[in-house]
py3Dmol code that shows the C-alpha trace and the ligand (Angstrom):
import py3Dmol

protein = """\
ATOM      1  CA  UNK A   1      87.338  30.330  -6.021  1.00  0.00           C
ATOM      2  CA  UNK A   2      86.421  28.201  -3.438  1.00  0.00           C
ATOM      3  CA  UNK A   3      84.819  27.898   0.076  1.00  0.00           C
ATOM      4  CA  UNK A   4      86.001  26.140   3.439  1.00  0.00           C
ATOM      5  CA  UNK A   5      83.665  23.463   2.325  1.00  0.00           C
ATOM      6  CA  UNK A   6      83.321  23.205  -1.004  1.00  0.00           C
ATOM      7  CA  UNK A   7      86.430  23.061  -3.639  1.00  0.00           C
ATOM      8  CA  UNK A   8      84.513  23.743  -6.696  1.00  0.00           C
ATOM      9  CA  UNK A   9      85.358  26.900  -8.910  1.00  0.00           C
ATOM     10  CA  UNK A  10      82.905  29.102 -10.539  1.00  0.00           C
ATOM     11  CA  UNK A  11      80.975  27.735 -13.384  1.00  0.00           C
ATOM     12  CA  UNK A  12      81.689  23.639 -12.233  1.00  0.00           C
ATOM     13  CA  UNK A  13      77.899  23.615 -10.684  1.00  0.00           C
ATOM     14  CA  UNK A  14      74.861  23.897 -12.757  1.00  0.00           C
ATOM     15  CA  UNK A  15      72.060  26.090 -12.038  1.00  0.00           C
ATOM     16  CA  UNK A  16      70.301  22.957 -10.372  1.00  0.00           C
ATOM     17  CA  UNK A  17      70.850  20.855  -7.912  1.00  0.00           C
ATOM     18  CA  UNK A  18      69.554  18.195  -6.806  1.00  0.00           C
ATOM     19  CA  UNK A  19      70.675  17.133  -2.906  1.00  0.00           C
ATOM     20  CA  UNK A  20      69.861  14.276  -1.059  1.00  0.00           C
ATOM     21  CA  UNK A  21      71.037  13.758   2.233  1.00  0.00           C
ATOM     22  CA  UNK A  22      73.581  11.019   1.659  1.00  0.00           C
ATOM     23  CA  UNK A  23      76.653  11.792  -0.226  1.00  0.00           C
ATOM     24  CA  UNK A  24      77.508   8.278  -1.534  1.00  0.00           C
ATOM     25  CA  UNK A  25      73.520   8.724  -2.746  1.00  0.00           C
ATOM     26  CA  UNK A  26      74.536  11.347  -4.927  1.00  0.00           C
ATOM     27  CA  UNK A  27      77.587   9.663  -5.790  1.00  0.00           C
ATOM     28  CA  UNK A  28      75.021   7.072  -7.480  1.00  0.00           C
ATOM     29  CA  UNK A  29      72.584   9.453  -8.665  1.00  0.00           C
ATOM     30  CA  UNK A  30      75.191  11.156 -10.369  1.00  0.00           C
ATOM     31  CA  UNK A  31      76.802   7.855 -11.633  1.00  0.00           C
ATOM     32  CA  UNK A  32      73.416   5.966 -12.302  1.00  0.00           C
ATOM     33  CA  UNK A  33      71.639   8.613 -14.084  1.00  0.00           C
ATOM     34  CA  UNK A  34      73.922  11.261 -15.197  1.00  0.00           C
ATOM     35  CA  UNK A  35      76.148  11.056 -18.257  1.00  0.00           C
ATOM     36  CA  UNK A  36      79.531  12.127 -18.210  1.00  0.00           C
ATOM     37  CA  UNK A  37      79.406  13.150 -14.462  1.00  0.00           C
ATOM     38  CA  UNK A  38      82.391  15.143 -13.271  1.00  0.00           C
ATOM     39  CA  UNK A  39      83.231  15.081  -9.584  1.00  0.00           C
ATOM     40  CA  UNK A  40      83.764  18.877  -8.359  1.00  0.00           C
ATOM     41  CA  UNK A  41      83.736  18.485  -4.454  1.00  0.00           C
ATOM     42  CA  UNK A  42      85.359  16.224  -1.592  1.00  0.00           C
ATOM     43  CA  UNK A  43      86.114  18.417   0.934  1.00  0.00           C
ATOM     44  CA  UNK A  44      84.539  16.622   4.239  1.00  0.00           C
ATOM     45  CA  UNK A  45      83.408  13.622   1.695  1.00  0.00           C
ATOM     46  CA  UNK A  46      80.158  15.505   0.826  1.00  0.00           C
ATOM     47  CA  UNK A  47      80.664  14.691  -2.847  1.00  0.00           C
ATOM     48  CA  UNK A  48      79.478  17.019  -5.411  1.00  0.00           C
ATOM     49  CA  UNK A  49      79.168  16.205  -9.533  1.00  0.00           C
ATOM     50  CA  UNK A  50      77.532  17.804 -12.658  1.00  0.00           C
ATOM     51  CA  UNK A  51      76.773  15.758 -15.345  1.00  0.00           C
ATOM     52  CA  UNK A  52      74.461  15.805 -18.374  1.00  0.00           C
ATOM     53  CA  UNK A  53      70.347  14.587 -18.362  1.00  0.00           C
ATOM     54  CA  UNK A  54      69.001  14.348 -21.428  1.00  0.00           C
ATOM     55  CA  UNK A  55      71.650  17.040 -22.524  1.00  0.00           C
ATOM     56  CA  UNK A  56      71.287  19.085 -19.954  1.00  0.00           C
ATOM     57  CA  UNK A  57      73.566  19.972 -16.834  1.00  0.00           C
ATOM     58  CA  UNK A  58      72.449  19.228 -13.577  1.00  0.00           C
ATOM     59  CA  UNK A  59      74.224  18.643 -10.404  1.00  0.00           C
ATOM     60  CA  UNK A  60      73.719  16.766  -7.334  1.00  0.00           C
ATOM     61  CA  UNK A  61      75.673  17.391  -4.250  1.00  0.00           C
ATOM     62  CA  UNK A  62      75.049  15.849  -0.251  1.00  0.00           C
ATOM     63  CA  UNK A  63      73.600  18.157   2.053  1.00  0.00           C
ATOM     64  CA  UNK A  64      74.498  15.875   5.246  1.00  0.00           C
ATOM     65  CA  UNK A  65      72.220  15.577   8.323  1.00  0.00           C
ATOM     66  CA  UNK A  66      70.046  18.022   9.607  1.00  0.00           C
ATOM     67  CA  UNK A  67      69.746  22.039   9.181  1.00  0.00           C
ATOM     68  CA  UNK A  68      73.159  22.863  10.013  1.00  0.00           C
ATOM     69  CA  UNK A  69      74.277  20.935   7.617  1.00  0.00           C
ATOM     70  CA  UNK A  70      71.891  21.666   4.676  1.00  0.00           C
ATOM     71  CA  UNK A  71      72.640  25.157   5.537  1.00  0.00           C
ATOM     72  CA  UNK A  72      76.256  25.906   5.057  1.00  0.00           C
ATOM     73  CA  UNK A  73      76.246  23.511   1.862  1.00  0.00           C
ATOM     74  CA  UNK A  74      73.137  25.261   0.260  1.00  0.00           C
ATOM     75  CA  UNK A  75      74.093  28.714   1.417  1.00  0.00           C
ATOM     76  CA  UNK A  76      77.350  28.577  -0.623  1.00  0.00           C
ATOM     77  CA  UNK A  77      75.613  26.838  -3.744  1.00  0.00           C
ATOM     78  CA  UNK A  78      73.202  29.496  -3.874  1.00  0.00           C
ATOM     79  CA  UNK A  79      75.355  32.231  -2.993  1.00  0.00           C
ATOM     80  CA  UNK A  80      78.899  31.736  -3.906  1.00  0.00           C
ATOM     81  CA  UNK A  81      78.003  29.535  -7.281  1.00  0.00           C
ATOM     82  CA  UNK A  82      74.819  31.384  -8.646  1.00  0.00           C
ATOM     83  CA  UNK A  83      73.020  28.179  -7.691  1.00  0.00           C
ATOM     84  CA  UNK A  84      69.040  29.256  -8.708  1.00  0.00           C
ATOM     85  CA  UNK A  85      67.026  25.970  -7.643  1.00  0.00           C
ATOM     86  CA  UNK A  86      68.254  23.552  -5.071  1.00  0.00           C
ATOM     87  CA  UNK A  87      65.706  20.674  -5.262  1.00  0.00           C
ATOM     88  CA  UNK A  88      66.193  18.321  -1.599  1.00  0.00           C
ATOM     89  CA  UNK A  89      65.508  14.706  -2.297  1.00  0.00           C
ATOM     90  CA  UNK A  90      65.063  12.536   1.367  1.00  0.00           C
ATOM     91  CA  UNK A  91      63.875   9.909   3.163  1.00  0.00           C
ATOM     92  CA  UNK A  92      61.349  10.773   5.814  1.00  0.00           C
ATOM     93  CA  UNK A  93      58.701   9.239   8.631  1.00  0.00           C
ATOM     94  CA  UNK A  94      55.257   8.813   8.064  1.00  0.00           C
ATOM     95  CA  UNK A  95      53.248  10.496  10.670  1.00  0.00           C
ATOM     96  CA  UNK A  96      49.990   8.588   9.606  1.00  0.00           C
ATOM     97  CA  UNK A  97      49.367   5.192   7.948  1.00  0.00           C
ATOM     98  CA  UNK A  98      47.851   7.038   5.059  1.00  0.00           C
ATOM     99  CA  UNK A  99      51.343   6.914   3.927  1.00  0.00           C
ATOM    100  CA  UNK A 100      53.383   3.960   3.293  1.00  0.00           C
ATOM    101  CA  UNK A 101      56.847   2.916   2.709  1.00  0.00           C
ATOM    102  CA  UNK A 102      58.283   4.103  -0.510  1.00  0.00           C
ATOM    103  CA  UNK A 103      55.491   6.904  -1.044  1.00  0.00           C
ATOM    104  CA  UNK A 104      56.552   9.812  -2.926  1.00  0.00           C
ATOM    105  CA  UNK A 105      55.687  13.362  -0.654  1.00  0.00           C
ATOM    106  CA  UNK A 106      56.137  16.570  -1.897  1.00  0.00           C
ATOM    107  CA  UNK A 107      56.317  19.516   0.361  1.00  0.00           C
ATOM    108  CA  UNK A 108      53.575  22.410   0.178  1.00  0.00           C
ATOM    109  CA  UNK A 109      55.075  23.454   2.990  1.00  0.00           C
ATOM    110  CA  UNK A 110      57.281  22.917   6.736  1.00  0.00           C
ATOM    111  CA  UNK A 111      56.531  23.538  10.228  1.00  0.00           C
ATOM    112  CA  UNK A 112      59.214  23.982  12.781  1.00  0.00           C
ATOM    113  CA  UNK A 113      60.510  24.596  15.879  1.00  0.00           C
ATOM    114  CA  UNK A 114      63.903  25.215  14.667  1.00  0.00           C
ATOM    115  CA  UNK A 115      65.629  28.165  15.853  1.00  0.00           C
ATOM    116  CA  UNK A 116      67.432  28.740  12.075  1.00  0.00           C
ATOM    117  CA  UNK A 117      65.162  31.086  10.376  1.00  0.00           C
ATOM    118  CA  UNK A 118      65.303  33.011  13.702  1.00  0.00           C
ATOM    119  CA  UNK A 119      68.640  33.401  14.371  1.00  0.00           C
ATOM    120  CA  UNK A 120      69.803  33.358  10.649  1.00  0.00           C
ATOM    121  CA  UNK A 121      67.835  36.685   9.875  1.00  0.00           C
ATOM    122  CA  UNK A 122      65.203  37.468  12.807  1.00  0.00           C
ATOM    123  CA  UNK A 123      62.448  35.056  10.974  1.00  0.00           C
ATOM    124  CA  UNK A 124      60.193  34.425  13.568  1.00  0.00           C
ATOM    125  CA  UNK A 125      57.537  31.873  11.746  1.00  0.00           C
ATOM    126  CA  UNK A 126      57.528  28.444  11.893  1.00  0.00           C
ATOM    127  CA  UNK A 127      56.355  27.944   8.380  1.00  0.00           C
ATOM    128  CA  UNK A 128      58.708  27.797   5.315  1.00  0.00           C
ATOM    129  CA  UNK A 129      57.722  27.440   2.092  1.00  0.00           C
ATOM    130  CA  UNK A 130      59.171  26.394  -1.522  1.00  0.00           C
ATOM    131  CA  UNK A 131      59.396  28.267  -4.512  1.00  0.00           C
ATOM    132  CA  UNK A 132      56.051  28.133  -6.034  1.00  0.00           C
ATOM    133  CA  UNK A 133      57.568  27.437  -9.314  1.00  0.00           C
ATOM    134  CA  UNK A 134      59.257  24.112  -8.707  1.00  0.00           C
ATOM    135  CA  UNK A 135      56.438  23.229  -6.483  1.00  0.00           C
ATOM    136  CA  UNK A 136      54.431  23.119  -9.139  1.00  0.00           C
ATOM    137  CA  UNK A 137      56.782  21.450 -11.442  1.00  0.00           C
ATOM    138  CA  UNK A 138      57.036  18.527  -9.369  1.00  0.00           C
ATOM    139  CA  UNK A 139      53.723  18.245  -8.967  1.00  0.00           C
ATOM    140  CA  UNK A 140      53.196  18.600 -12.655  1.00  0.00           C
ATOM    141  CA  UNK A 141      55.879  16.319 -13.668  1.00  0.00           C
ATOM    142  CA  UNK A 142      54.073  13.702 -11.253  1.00  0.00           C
ATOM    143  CA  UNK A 143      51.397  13.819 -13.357  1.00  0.00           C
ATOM    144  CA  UNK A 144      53.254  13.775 -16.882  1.00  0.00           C
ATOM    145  CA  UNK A 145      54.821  10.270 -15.864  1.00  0.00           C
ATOM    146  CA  UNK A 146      51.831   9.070 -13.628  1.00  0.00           C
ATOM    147  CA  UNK A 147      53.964   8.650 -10.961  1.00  0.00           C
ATOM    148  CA  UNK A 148      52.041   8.439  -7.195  1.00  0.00           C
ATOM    149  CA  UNK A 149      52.268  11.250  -5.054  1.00  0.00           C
ATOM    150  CA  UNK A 150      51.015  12.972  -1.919  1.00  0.00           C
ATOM    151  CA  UNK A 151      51.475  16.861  -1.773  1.00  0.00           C
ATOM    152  CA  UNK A 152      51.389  18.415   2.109  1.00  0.00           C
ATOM    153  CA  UNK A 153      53.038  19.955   5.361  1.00  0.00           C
ATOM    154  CA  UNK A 154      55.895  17.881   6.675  1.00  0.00           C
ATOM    155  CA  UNK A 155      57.809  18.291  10.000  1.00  0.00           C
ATOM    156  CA  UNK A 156      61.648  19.817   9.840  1.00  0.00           C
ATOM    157  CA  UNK A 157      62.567  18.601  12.685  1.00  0.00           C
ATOM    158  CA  UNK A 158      66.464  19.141  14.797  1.00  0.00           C
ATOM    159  CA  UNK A 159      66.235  16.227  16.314  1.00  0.00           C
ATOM    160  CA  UNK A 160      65.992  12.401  15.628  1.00  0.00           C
ATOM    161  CA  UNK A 161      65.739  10.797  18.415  1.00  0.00           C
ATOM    162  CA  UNK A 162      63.002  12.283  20.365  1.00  0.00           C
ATOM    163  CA  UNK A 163      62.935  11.133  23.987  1.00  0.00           C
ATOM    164  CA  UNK A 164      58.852   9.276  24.724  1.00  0.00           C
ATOM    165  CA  UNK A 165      57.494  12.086  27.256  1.00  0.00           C
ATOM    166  CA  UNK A 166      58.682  15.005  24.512  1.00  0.00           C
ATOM    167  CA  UNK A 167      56.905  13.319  21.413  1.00  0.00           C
ATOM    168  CA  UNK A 168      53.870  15.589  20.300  1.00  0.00           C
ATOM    169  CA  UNK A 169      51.025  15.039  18.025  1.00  0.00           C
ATOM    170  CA  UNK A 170      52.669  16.877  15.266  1.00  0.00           C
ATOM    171  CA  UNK A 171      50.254  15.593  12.682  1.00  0.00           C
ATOM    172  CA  UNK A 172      47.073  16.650  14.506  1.00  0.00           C
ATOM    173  CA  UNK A 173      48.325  19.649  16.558  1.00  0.00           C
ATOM    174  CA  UNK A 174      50.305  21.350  13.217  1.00  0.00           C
ATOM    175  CA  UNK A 175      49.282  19.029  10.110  1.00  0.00           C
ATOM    176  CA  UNK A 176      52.556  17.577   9.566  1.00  0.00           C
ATOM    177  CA  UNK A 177      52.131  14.254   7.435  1.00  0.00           C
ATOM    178  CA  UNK A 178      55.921  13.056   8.043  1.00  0.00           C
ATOM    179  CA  UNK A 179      58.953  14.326   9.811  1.00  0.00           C
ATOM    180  CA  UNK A 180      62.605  15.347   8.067  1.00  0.00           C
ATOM    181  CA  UNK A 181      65.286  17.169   9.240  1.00  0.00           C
ATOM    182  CA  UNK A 182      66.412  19.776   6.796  1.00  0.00           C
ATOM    183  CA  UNK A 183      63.801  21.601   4.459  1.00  0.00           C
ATOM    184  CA  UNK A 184      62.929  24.445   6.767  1.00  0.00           C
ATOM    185  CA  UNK A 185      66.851  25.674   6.709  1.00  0.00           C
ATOM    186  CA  UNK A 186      67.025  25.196   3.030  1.00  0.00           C
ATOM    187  CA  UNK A 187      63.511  26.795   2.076  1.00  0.00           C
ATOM    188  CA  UNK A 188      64.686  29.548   4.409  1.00  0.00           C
ATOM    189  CA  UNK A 189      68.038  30.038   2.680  1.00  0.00           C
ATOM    190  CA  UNK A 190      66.169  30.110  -0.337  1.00  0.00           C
ATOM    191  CA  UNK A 191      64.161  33.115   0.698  1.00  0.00           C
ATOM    192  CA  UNK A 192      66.613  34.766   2.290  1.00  0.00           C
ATOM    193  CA  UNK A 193      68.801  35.056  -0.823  1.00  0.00           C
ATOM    194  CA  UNK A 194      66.109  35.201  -3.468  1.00  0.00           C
ATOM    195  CA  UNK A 195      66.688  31.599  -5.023  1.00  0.00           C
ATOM    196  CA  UNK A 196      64.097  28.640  -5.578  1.00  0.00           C
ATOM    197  CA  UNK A 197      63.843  25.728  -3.497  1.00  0.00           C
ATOM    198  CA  UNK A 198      61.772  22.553  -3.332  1.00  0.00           C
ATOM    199  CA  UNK A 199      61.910  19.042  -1.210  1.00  0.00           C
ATOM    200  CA  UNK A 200      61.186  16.160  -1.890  1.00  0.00           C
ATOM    201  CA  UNK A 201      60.785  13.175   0.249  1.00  0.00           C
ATOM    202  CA  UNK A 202      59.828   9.564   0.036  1.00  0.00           C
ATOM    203  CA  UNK A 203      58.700   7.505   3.090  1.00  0.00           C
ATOM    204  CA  UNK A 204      61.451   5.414   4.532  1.00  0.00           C
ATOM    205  CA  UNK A 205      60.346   4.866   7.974  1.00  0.00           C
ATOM    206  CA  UNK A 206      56.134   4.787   9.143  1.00  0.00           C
ATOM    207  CA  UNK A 207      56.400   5.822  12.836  1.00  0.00           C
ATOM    208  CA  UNK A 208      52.865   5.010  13.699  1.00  0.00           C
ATOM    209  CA  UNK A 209      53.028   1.002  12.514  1.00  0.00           C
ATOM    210  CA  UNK A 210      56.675   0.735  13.322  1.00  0.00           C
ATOM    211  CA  UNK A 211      57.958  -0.194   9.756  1.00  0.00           C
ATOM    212  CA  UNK A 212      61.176   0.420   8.162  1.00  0.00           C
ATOM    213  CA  UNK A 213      62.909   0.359   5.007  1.00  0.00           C
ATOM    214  CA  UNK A 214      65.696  -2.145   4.574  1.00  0.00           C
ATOM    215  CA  UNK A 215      68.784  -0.062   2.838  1.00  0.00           C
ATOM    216  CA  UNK A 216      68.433  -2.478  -0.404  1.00  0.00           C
ATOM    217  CA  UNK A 217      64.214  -1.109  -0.924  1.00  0.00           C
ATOM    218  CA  UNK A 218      65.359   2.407  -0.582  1.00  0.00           C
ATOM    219  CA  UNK A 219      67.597   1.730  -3.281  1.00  0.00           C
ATOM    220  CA  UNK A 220      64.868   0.844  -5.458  1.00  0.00           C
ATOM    221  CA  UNK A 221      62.131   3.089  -3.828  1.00  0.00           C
ATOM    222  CA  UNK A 222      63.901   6.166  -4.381  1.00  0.00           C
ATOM    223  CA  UNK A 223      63.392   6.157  -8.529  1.00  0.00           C
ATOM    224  CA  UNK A 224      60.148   7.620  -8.312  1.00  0.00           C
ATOM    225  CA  UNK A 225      60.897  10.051  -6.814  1.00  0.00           C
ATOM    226  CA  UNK A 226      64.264  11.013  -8.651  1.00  0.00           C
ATOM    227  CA  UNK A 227      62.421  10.633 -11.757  1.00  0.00           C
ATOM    228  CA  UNK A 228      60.689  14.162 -10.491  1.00  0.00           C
ATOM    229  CA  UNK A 229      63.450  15.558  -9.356  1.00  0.00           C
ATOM    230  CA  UNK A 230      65.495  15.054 -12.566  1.00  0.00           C
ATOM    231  CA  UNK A 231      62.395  16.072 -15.428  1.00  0.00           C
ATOM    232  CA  UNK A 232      62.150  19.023 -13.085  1.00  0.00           C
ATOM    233  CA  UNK A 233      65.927  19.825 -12.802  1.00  0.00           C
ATOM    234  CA  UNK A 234      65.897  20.149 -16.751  1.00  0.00           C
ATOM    235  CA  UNK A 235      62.799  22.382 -16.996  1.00  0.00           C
TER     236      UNK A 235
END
"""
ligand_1 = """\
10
LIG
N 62.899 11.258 11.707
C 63.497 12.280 11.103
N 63.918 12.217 9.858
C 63.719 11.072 9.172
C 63.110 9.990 9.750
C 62.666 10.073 11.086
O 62.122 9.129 11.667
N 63.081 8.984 8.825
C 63.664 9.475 7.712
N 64.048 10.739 7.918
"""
view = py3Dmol.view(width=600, height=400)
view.addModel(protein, "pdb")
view.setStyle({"model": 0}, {"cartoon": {"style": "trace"}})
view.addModel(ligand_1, "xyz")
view.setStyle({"model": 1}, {"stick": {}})
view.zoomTo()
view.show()
């Protein structure tokens, strides 16, 4: 069994998965902290593997850019390949200087203005949430390994590059700490089908001082927070 965009068969995902955005970034994850990792998609390049952590499956699959993107992809995993927790692991920007590059932010919730909820099954509110469970497994996991971490509301947004005169005060007017692009179709997904989701994001990019992440600190960076997404992914 497969699906136009994913060749894997029944039983070659685990009942996790961890996605970040990038598919060559799961291509490391699953190289770099995975043992025996076995490839099972390529269709479109968004690379998929399971491998073992600390004995356990897990898999890690791209989700590509954006809500359209995150939505087919998780949409199949959940539906088509029993998927039950789909844990998002991205880069974001900071909406306030409270939060600085290479923080670690997990989502309580999202705000958007995304039409996907809507149209996908009549959804009219602009707040999704994450499965309480593996909320609080990534917070609690911070804890365990004392690793830093903010917990709030971030932005989903559709759109990167927002033109000057449409910019809004998204952290005052909604209480968005930073902005992504693909939480509020997965968490919606999620609900929609009765599955668990959770995102997590670390701080690439601070959009009120201007600073940004050069590709090698990311790198780097990103261990905290795959530490929590990986103790989590085996709970
Ligand atoms: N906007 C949207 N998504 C992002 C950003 C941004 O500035 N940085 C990292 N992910």
């Amino acid at each position: 069994m497969s699906t136009p965009h994913n060749q894997a068969n029944k039983g070659d995902i685990a009942k996790t998965v961890l996605m970040p955005g990038d598919p060559l970034r799961a291509k490391y994850i699953a190289e770099t902290f995975l043992e025996n990792p076995k490839q099972f998609n390529t269709i479109r390049n968004m690379f998929g593997y399971t491998g073992l952590y600390k004995g356990k499956e897990v898999s890690v699959m791209g989700s590509g850019v954006g809500m359209p993107s995150i939505g087919v992809y998780s949409y199949e995993l959940y539906k088509e390949y029993d998927v039950e927790n789909i844990i998002r692991i991205g880069s974001c920007g900071s909406y306030t200087t409270e939060l600085t590059l290479g923080d670690v932010l997990i989502a309580e919730d999202c705000w958007s203005d995304s039409s996907f909820a809507k149209v996908q099954n009549l959804d009219e509110s602009d707040i999704q949430v994450p499965s309480e469970k593996l909320l609080q497994q990534c917070i609690d996991v911070a804890k365990e390994y004392e690793i830093p971490y903010s917990v709030g509301r971030i932005h989903s947004s559709d759109i990167f590059y927002v033109e000057e005169h449409a910019k809004r005060d998204w952290l005052h007017e909604f209480g968005c700490l930073a902005v992504e692009m693909e939480s509020f179709a997965l968490f919606s997904n999620a609900k929609v089908l009765g599955k668990h989701a959770a995102c997590l994001v670390t701080v690439s990019d601070n959009l009120v001082t201007d600073e940004h992440m050069s590709a090698k600190d990311r790198e780097v960076s990103f261990k905290n927070m795959m530490k929590i997404a990986l103790e989590v992914a085996i709970k």
